[in-house]
N, C-alpha and C positions, 0 to 999 in steps of 0.2 A: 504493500500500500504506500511506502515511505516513499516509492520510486515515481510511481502515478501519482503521488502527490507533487512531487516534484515538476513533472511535470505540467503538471492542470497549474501550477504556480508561473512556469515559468512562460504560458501562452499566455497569459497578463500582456507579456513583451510587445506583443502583436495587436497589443492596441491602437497603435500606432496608424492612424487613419492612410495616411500616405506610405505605409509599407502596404498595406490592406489595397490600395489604389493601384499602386505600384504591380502587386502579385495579379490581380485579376486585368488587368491591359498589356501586358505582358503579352506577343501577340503567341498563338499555338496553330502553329501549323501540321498538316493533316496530309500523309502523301495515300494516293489511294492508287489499288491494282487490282484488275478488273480486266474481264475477257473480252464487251466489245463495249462499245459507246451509249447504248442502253444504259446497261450497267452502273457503267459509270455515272450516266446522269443518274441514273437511283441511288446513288450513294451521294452524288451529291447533291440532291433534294431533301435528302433523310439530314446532312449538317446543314445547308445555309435555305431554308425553306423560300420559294420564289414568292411567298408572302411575303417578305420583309420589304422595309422601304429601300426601294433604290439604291441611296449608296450608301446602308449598310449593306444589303445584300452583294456589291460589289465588291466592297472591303473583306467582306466572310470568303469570298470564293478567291481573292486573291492571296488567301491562306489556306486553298485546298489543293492541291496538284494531282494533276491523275501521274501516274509512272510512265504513261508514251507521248509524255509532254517534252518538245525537246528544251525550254527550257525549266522542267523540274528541278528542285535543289538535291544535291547529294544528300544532305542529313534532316530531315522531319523531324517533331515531338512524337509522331502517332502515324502508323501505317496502320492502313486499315485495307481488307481483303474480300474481296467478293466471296460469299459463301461457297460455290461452286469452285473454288480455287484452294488446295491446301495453304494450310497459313501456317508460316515457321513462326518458331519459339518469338519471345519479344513482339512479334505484330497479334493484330485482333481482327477477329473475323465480325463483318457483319452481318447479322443476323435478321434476314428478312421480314418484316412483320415481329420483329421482338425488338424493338427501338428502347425499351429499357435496357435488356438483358444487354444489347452493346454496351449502351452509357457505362451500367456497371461493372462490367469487365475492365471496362478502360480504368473507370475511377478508382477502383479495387489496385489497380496497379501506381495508377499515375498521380496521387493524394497529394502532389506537390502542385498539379495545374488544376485544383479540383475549382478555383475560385475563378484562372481564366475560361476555362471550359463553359462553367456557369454563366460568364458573362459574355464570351463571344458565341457558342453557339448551341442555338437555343434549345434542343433536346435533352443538353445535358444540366438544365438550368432546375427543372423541379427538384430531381434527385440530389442536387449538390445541396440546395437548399433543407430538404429534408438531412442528411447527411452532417449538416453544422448545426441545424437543430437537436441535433440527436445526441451528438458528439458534447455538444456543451450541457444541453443536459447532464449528462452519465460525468461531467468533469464535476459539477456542481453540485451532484448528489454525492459526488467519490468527497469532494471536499468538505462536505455539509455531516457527514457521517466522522471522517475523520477530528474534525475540530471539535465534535463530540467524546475522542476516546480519551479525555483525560479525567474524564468521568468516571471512567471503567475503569481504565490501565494510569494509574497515577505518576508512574516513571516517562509516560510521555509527556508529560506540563514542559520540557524543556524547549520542546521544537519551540523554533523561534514563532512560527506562526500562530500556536494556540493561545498564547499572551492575548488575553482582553476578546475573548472567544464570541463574547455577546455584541463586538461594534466590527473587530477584522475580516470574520468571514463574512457580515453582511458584505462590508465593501466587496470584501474579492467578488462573492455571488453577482451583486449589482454590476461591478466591473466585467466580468468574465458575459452579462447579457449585454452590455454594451458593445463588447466587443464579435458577440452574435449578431448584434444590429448593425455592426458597418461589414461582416464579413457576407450577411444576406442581400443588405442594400449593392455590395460591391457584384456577387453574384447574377444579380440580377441588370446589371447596367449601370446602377446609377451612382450616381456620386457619392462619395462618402466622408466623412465628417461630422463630428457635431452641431456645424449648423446644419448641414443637409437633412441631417435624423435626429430633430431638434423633439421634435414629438413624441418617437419612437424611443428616448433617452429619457424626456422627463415622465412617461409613462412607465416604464422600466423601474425608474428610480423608486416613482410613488409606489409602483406595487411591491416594491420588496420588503419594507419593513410587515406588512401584512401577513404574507405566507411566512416569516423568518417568524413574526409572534408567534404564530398557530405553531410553527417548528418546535419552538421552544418549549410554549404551554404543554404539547404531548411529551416532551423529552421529560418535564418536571412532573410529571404523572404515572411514567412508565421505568422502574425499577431495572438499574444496570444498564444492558447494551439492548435492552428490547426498543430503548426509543432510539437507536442510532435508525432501526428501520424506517418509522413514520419522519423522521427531518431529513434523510433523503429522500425519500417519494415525493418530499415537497419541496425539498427543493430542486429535485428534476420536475414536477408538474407544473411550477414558477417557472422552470427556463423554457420547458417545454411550450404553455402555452404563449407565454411573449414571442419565443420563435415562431409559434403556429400565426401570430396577431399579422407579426410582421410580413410573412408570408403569404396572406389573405390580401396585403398591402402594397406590396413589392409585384406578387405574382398574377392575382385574381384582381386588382384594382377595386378591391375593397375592403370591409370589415365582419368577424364571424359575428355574428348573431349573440344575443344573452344564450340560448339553448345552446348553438354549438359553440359557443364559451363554455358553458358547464360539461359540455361531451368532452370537450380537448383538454379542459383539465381532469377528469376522468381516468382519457385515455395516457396521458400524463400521469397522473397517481399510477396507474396498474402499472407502469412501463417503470417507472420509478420504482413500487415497493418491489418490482421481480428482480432490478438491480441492486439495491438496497440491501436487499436480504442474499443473493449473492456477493456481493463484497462483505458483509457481515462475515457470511458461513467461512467465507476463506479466512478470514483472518481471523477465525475462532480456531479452525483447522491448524494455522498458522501456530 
């Protein structure tokens, strides 16, 4: 746990709106191979969709190359392969009519372009998005349990993080959705910074102390390490559903409902206590 704590501590770093900016325009270029010109145009309808407005769609395809292009680049981010065609090691096939099942093969691999992918081409934009939602979650519930073990385990008071457990980890938590918010906003196209996601930051901010009381109130009620499970559920259901907000916002150009508010924190708690209680059990095992 000491390790992934470390960790989830040290993506703080990446709050940094203009490194967040920097990562997702970053261009990612795409060589593609394919048997005839068919093909090829279905691979590249599937990245730069002839929906888009004009000159993005030109900008997206001047980062797609077929391979009997004579002036293709020698080295790509991403070769992608006609199904019909064996695909060696290091390339990815695409997979006709399973436009997720590509995305996440690629992202599975390539967690370093997960933020340009998102933003330059757009099939791979919902998943990334669910993916930093998810991610920061399971960081915030890992942190949100830990700063609870000095409860349990008294020889841990020393880490320097658990000092002042009731004001630090709210920040980190608040901090650690903020920095949800510019990597969703980045994901998605748009700009990022605090004034850009001026809204998305002081609604973040306000809802934290809310779900960190309710954390607390069950921790103060629940004897030993039974309460490390319900303050992480909540505090993955807190990132959870601000990620879901932002994402109704960024993606759907709107806002979920009071009902599917209550669904997505919900589905947030279950997603939560099943993490929760797996990090628990290990480091009981431990």
């Amino acid at each position: 746990m000491l390790k992934v704590l470390k960790q989830a501590k040290s993506a703080l770093s990446l709050l940094s709106a203009d490194e967040i900016q920097k990562q997702a325009k970053s261009p990612v270029h795409f060589g593609l191979v394919a048997n005839n010109s068919g093909d090829y145009a279905e691979m590249e309808e599937f990245l730069v969709p002839s929906t888009l407005p004009r000159p993005e769609w030109r900008l997206r395809m001047s980062q797609v190359h077929r391979a009997t292009d004579h002036d293709a680049p020698g080295n790509v981010d991403i070769v992608l392969y006609e199904s019909g065609i064996p695909c060696p090691v290091g390339s990815y096939a695409f997979q006709r009519g399973h436009a997720d099942a590509t995305c996440a093969s690629i992202l599975d691999d390539k967690t370093d372009l997960d933020l340009a992918l998102g933003c330059q081409f757009l099939p791979f934009r919902r998943l990334v998005v669910e993916r930093i939602i998810h991610m920061v979650s399971k960081e915030n519930a890992l942190f949100a349990v830990a700063t609870a073990l000095p409860n349990v385990v008294p020889s841990l008071i020393e880490l320097p993080w658990v000092f002042g457990e009731f004001a630090s980890d709210t920040a980190f938590l608040t901090a650690n959705q903020v920095r949800m918010a510019f990597q969703i906003a980045a994901a998605c196209g748009k700009e990022v910074g605090l004034a850009n996601q001026k809204g998305a930051v002081l609604s973040i901010a306000a809802g934290a102390f809310g779900w960190r009381a309710l954390a607390r109130e069950l921790v103060s009620h629940i004897p030993l390490g039974g309460g490390l499970i319900p303050k992480g559920a909540i505090a993955y259901a807190g990132t959870y559903l601000a990620g879901k907000g932002l994402e109704y916002f960024h993606v759907h150009d709107g806002s979920p409902s009071a009902a599917q508010r209550e669904q997505l924190y919900q589905e947030g708690l279950e997603h939560g206590r099943s993490f929760a209680k797996t990090v628990h059990l290990g480091e009981s095992r431990a």
